[in-house]
N, C-alpha and C positions, 0 to 999 in steps of 0.2 A: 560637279554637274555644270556643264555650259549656260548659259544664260540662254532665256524666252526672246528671239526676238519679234517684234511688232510685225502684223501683218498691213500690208502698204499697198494693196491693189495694182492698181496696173504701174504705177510705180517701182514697183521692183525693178528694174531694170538698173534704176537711177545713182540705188545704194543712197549715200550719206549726202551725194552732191546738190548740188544749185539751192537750197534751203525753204525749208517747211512749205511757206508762204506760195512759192512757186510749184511744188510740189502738190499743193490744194487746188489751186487753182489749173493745173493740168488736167486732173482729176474730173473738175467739175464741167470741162469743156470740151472731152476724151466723153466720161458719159452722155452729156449731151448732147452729142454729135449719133452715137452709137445705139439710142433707143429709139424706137417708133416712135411717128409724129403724125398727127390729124390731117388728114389728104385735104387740102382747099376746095377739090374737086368734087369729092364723092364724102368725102366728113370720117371715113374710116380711120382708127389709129393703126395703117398700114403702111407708112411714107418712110421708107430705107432710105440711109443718102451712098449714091453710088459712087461719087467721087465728090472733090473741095467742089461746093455750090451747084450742084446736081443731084436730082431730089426725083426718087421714084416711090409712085405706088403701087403695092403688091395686088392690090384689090382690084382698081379700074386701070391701070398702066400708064396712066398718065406721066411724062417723067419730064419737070421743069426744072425753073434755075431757082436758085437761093442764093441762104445765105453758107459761108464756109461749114459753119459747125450747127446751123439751125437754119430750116428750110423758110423761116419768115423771120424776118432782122427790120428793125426798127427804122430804120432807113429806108427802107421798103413800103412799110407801112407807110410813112409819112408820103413816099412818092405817088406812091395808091392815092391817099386822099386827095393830094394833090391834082393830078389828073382827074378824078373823080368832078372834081369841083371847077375844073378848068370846062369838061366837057357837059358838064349842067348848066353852066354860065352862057355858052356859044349857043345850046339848041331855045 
């Protein structure tokens, strides 16, 4: 009898190469990228990303920029506040 092998998600492709570590982490940023995400606009979890940092939603159609694998990156955020606070300061 052949041996069980492991089921490896989207990984299969990869076979034995580049090693675990990189192989998890592919994983969790392939999914990330691939599931619905909370529309800034309308609050629905409908926000598809149509390409690298390009971000629609199915609900109100809204379709902005982000981030590569996630339509709100951290960097972003901080610039938000930034501005936020720049233009509370001025009026």
């Amino acid at each position: 009898m052949g041996r069980k092998t492991k089921k490896v998600a989207m990984t299969r492709g990869f076979g034995a190469r580049y090693g675990v570590t990189l192989r998890k982490r592919y994983i969790k940023v392939v999914t990330e990228a691939r599931r619905t995400h909370k529309c800034p606009q309308c609050g629905v979890e409908a926000v598809k990303r149509v390409s690298v940092g390009v971000w629609n939603c199915r609900k109100c159609g809204v379709t902005f920029a982000g981030g590569a694998y996630t339509p709100v990156t951290k960097l972003g955020v901080v610039a938000k506040r930034q501005v936020k606070s720049l233009s509370s300061s001025e009026a």
